[in-house]
C-alpha positions in Angstrom: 0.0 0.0 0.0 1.5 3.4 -1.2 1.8 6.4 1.7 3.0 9.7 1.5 4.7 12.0 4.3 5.9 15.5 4.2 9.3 15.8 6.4 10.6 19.1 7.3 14.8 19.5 8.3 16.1 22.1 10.1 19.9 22.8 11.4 22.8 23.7 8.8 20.4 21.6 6.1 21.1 24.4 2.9 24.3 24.8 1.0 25.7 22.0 2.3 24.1 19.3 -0.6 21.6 18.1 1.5 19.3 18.2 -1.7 21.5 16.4 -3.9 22.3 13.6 -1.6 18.6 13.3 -0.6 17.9 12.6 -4.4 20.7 10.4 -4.6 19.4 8.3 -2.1 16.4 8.5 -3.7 17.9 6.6 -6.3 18.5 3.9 -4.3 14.4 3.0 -3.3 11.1 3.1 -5.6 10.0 6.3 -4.2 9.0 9.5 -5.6 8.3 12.9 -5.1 10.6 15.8 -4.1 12.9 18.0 -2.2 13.3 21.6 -1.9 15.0 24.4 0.1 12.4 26.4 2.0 12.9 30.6 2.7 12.8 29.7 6.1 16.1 28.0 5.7 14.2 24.2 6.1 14.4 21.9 3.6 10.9 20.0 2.9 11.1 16.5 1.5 7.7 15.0 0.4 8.3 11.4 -0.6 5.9 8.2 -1.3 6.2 4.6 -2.4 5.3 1.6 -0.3 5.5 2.6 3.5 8.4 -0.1 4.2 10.5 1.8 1.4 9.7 5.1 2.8 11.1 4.8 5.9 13.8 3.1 5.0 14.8 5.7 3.1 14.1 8.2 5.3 16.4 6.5 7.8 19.1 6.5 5.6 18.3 10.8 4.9 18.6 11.0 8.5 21.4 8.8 9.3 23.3 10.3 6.0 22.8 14.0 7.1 23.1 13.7 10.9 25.7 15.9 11.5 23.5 18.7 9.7 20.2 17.9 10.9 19.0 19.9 14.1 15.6 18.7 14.0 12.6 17.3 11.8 9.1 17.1 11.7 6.8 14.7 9.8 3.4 14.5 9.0 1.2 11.5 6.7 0.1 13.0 3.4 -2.1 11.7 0.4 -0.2 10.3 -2.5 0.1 12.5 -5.3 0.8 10.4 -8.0 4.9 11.6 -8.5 6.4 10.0 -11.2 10.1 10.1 -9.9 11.6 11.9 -7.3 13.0 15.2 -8.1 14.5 18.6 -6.8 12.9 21.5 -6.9 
């Protein structure tokens, strides 16, 4: 069953490649959706696929970026239908 969450990093997550490793982990799962740097200076990453894929992907953005990640917040969204995962 496909799920969709909405993850939100703060700490020293911009201008340090957090995007582009994000989408290369992406790479790495059958997920999709996106990742983009806020004006707030967060980063949101909105991300779906089959909910055991999802998380194990997430875990691997959070244990990949730890030393920039201050905090998160995550929330269940619908599925939007993303064709592959992208930055915006």
């Amino acid at each position: 069953m496909a799920v969709g969450k909405r993850v939100y990093y703060w700490g020293k997550v911009q201008g340090v490649g957090f995007r582009y490793t994000v989408f290369n982990l992406a790479k790495k799962y059958p997920v999709a959706g996106y990742v983009q740097n806020m004006p707030d200076g967060q980063v949101e990453l909105m991300v779906e696929g089959e909910a055991q894929d999802v998380e194990r992907f997430l875990n691997d953005v959070a244990s990949g970026m730890a030393g920039f990640i201050k905090g998160q917040s995550s929330a269940p969204q619908p599925t939007q239908g993303f064709a592959d995962f992208t930055i915006r």
